[in-house]
C-alpha positions as CSV (number, residue, x, y, z in Angstrom):
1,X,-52.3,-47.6,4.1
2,X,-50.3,-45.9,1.7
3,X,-50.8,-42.9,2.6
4,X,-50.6,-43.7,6.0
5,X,-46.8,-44.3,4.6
6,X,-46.3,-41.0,3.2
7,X,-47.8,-39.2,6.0
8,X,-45.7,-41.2,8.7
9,X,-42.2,-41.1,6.9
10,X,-42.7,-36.7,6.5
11,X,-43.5,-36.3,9.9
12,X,-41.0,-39.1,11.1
13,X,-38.1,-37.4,8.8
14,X,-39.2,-34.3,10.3
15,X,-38.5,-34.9,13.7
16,X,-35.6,-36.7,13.7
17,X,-33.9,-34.1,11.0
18,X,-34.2,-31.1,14.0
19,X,-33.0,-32.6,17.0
20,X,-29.5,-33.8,14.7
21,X,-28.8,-30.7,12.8
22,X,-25.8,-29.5,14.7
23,X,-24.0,-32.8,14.1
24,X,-24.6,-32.6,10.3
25,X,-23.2,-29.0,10.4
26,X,-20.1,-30.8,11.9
27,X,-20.1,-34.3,9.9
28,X,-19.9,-31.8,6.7
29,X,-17.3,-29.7,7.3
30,X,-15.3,-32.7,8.6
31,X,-15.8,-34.4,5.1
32,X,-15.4,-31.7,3.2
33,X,-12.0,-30.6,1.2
34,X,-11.1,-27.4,3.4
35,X,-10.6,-29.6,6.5
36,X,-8.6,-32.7,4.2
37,X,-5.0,-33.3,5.2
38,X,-4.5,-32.6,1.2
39,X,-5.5,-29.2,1.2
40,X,-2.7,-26.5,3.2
41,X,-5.9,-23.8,3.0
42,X,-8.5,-23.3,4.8
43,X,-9.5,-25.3,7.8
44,X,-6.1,-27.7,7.1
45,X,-5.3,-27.1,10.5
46,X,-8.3,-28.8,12.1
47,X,-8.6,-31.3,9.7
48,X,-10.1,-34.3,11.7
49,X,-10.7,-32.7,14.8
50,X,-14.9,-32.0,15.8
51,X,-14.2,-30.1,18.6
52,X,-12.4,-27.5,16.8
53,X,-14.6,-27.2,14.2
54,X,-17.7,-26.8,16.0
55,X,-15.3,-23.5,17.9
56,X,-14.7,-22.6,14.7
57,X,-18.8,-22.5,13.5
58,X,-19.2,-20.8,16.9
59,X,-16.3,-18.5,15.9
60,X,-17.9,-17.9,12.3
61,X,-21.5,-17.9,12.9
62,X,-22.5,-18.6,16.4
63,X,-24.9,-21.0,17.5
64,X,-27.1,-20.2,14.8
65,X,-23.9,-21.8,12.9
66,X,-25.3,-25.4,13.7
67,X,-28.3,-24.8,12.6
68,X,-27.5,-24.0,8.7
69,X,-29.1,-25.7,6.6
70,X,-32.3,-27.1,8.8
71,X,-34.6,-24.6,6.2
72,X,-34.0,-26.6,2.8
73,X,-33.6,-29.8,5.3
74,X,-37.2,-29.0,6.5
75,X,-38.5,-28.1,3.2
76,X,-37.1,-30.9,1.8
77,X,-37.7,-33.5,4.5
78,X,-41.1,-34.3,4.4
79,X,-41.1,-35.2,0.3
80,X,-38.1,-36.8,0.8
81,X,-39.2,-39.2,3.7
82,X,-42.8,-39.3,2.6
83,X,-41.7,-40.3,-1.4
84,X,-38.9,-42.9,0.9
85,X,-41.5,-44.6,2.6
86,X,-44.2,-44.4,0.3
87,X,-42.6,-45.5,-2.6
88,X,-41.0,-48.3,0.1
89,X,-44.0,-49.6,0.8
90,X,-45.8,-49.5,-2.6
91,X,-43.0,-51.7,-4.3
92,X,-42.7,-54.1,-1.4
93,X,-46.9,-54.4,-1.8
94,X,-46.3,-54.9,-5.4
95,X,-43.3,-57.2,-5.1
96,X,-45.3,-59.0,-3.0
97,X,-48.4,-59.9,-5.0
98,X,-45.7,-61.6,-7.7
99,X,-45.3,-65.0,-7.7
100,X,-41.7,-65.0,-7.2
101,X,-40.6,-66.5,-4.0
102,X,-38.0,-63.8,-3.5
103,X,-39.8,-60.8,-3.5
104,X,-42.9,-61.8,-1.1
105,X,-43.1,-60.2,1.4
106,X,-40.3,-60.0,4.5
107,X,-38.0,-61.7,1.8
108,X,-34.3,-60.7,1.3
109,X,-35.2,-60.1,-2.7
110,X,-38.3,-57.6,-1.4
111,X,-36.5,-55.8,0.9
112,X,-33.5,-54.6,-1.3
113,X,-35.3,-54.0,-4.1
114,X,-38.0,-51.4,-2.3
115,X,-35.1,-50.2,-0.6
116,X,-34.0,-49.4,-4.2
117,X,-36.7,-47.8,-5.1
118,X,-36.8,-45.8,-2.2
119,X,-34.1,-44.4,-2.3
120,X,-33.5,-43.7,-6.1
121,X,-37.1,-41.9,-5.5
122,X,-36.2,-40.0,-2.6
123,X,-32.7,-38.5,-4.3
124,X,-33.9,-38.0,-7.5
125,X,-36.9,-35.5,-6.4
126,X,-34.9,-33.7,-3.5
127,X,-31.2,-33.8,-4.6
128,X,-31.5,-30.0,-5.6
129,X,-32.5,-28.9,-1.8
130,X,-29.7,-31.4,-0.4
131,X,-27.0,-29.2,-2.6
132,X,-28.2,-26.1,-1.3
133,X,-28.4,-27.2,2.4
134,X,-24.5,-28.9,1.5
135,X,-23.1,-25.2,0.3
136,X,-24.7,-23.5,3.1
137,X,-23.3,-25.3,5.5
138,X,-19.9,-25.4,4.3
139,X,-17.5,-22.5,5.9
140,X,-16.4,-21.1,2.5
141,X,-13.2,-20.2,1.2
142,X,-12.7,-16.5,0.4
143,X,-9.2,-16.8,-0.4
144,X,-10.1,-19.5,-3.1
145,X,-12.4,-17.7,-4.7
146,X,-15.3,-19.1,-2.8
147,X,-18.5,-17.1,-2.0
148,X,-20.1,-16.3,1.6
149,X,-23.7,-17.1,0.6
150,X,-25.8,-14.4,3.2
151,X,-29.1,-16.0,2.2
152,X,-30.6,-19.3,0.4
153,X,-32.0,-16.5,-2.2
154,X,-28.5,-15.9,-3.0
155,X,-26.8,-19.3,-2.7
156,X,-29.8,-20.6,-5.0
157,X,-29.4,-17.8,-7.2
158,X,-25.5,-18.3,-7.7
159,X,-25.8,-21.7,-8.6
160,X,-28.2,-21.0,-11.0
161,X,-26.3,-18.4,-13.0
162,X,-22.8,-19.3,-12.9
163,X,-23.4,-23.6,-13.1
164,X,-27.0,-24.3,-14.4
165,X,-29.8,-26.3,-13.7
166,X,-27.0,-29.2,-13.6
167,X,-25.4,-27.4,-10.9
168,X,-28.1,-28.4,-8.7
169,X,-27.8,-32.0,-8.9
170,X,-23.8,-32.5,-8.3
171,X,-23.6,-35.6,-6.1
172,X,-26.2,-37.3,-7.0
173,X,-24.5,-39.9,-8.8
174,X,-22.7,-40.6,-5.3
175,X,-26.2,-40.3,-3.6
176,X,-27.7,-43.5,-6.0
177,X,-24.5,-45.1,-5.0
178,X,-25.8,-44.2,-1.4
179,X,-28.8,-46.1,-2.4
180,X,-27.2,-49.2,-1.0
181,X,-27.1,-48.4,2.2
182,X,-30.6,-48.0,2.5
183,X,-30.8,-51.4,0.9
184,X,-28.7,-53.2,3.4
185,X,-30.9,-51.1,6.0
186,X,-34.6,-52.0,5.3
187,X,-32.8,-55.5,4.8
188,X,-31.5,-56.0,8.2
189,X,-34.4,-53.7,9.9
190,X,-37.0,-56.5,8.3
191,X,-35.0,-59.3,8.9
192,X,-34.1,-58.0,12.7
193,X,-38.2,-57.1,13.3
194,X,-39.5,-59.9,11.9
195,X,-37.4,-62.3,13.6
196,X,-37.7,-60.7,17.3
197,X,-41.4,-60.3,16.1
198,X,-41.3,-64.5,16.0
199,X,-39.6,-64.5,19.2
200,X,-41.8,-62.5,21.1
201,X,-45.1,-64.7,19.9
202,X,-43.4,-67.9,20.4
203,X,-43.4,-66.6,24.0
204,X,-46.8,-65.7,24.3
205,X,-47.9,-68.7,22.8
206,X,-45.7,-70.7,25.9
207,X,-48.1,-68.5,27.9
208,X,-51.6,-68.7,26.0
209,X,-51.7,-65.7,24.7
210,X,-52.4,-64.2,21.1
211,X,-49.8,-63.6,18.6
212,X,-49.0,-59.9,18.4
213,X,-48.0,-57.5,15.0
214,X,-45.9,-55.0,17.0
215,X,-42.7,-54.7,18.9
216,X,-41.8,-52.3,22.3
217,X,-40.9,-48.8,21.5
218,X,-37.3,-49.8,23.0
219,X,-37.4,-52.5,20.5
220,X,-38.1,-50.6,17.1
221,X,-35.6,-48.4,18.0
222,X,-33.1,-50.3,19.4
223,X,-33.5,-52.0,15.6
224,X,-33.2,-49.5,13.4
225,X,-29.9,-47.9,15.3
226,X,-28.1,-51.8,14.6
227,X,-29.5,-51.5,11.0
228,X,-28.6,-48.4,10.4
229,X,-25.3,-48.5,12.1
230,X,-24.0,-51.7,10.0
231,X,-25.4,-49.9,6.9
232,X,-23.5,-46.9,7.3
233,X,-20.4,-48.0,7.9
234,X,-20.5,-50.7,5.0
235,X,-21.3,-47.9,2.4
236,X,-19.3,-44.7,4.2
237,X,-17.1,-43.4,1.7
238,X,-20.0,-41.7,-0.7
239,X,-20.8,-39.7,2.1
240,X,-17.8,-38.3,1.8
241,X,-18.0,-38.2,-2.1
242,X,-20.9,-36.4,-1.9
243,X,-20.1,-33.7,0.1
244,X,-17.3,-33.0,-2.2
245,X,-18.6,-32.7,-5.3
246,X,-21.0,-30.7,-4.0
247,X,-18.3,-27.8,-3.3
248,X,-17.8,-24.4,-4.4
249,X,-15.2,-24.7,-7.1
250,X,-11.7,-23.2,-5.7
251,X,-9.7,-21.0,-7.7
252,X,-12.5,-21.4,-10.7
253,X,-11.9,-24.9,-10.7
254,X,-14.1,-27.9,-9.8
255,X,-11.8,-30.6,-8.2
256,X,-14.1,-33.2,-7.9
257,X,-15.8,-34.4,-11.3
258,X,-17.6,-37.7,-10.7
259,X,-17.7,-40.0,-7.8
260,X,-15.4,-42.5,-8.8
261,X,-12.9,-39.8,-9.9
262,X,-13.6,-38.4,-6.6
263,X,-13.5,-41.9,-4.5
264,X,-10.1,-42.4,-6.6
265,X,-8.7,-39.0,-6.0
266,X,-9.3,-39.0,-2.1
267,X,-7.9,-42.3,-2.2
268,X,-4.8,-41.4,-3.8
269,X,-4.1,-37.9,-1.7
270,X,-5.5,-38.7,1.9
271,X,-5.8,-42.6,2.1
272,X,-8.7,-44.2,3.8
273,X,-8.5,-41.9,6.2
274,X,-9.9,-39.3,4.0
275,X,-12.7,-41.7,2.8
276,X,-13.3,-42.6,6.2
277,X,-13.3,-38.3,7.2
278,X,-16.1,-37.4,9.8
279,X,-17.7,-41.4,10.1
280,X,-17.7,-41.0,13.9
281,X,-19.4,-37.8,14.0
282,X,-22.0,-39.2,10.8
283,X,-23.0,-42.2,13.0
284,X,-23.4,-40.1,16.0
285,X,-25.4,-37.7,13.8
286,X,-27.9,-40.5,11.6
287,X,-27.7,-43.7,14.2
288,X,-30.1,-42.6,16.7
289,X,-31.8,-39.8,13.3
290,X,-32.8,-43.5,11.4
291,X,-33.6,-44.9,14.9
292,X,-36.0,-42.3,16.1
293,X,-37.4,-41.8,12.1
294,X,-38.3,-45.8,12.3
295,X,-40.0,-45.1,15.8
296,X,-42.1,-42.2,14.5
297,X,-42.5,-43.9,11.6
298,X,-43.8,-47.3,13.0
299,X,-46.0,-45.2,16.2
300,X,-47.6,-42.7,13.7
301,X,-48.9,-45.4,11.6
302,X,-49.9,-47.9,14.7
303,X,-51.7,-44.1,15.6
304,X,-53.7,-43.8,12.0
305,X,-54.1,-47.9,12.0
306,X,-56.4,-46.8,14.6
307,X,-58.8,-44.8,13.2
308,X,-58.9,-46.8,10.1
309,X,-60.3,-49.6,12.7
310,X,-62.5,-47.1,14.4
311,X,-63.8,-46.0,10.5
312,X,-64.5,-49.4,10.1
């Protein structure tokens, strides 16, 4: 069954990370520095405004503009999802066999501590690919000093000579701060599927029919968009964190230095606003990504749950 996990959260990741590329394209330049109210460079003058953005990618690049990025997000993708769920499902297995009361399974304690896991996992193996995908989607800043990356070769091979290994994992402190929204996720999706799980078979009992394990298509998904949606918003301003310390430095100089120097310094210069930059077009972008990820996930292991049955 575990690897039924990592198998179904690769191909689920997958799936959903292709058909929602062009709004992540958006959501980043939105939260990046060039398009802050702060900064009189750059993108200033559409600060806050998708539409013009996305004419400005088209302007830049093209179409092909909102798709920067997908390589590293489908190389990294499948680890990431597959370590997620995997390493999801192991801890809540484990957590389970304990004889604490809080962590069985299904409890409050279980959940946000595999969602912990998960996610702690998930960052710490594929943060390097998530900076690389960040830069190359990020219209640089010539006049700054910033560099038009023509290639991953060359992107990859800037950051390694001019800020070192460590250069590769800038935002990842933000990212384990992001570790709490998949927390409050897996929370809520449990609690929401177990619940309309109990619901469903207290009807069929009214009608004499046997208890069943598994929800409606409509259902799982309609579940992991309300989970995901409250999760995101609660923890929204790392987003935003993230994708700023994982700029080009301007002028030489790295702005952003840590994430709570980074949360404070947004703060300070462009108000919540600023925190807040590009949350419409980020739920837009991962709402229905995390709902159609939980479907896959939940259908492709229902799929292999089948031939374990038939094997048996």
């Amino acid at each position: 069954m575990q690897s039924y996990s990592l198998l179904s959260g690769g191909v689920a990741g997958t799936i959903a990370s292709c058909i929602t590329n062009p709004l992540e394209v958006v959501k980043t330049q939105l939260q990046s520095s060039s398009t802050s109210s702060a900064n009189q460079g750059g993108l200033s003058n559409v600060a806050g405004k998708p539409v013009a953005i996305a004419k400005k990618i088209i302007a830049t690049d093209g179409l092909v503009g909102f798709f920067k990025g997908l390589k590293p997000t489908l190389v990294g993708i499948i680890p990431s999802r597959s370590a997620y769920f995997y390493s999801y499902e192991t801890c809540k297995r484990y957590l389970g066999k304990s004889n604490m009361e809080a962590f069985k399974e299904g409890n409050v304690g279980n959940s946000i501590v595999s969602g912990l896991v998960a996610g702690i996992t998930g960052n710490t193996l594929t943060n390097p690919i998530w900076l690389v995908k960040t830069r190359m989607q990020l219209i640089a800043d010539s006049s700054a000093g910033q560099k038009v990356y023509t290639s991953y070769r060359q992107c990859i091979s800037s950051i390694a000579k001019e800020e070192g290994i460590g250069g590769f994992y800038k935002g990842i402190s933000a990212s384990y701060w992001g570790c709490a929204e998949g927390c409050i996720q897996f929370v809520l999706y449990e609690k929401l599927k177990t619940n309309r799980i109990n619901l469903l078979n207290e009807e069929r009992a009214a009608q004499g029919l046997k208890p069943a394990n598994k929800l409606s298509k409509l259902e799982y998904f309609t579940t992991a968009a309300i989970a995901k949606s409250v999760a995101a918003i609660t923890t929204y301003p790392h987003e935003v964190a993230r994708t700023r310390l994982r700029e080009q430095a301007r002028s030489g100089v790295f702005k952003y230095r840590g994430m709570w120097q980074t949360i404070g310094l947004i703060g300070k210069e462009e108000g919540r606003k600023g925190l807040y930059a590009g949350m419409g077009m980020h739920l837009l972008k991962v709402v229905p990504n995390s709902a159609i990820m939980f479907l896959t996930y939940e259908l492709v292991n229902t799929w292999l749950d089948q031939f374990t049955v038939i094997d048996n």
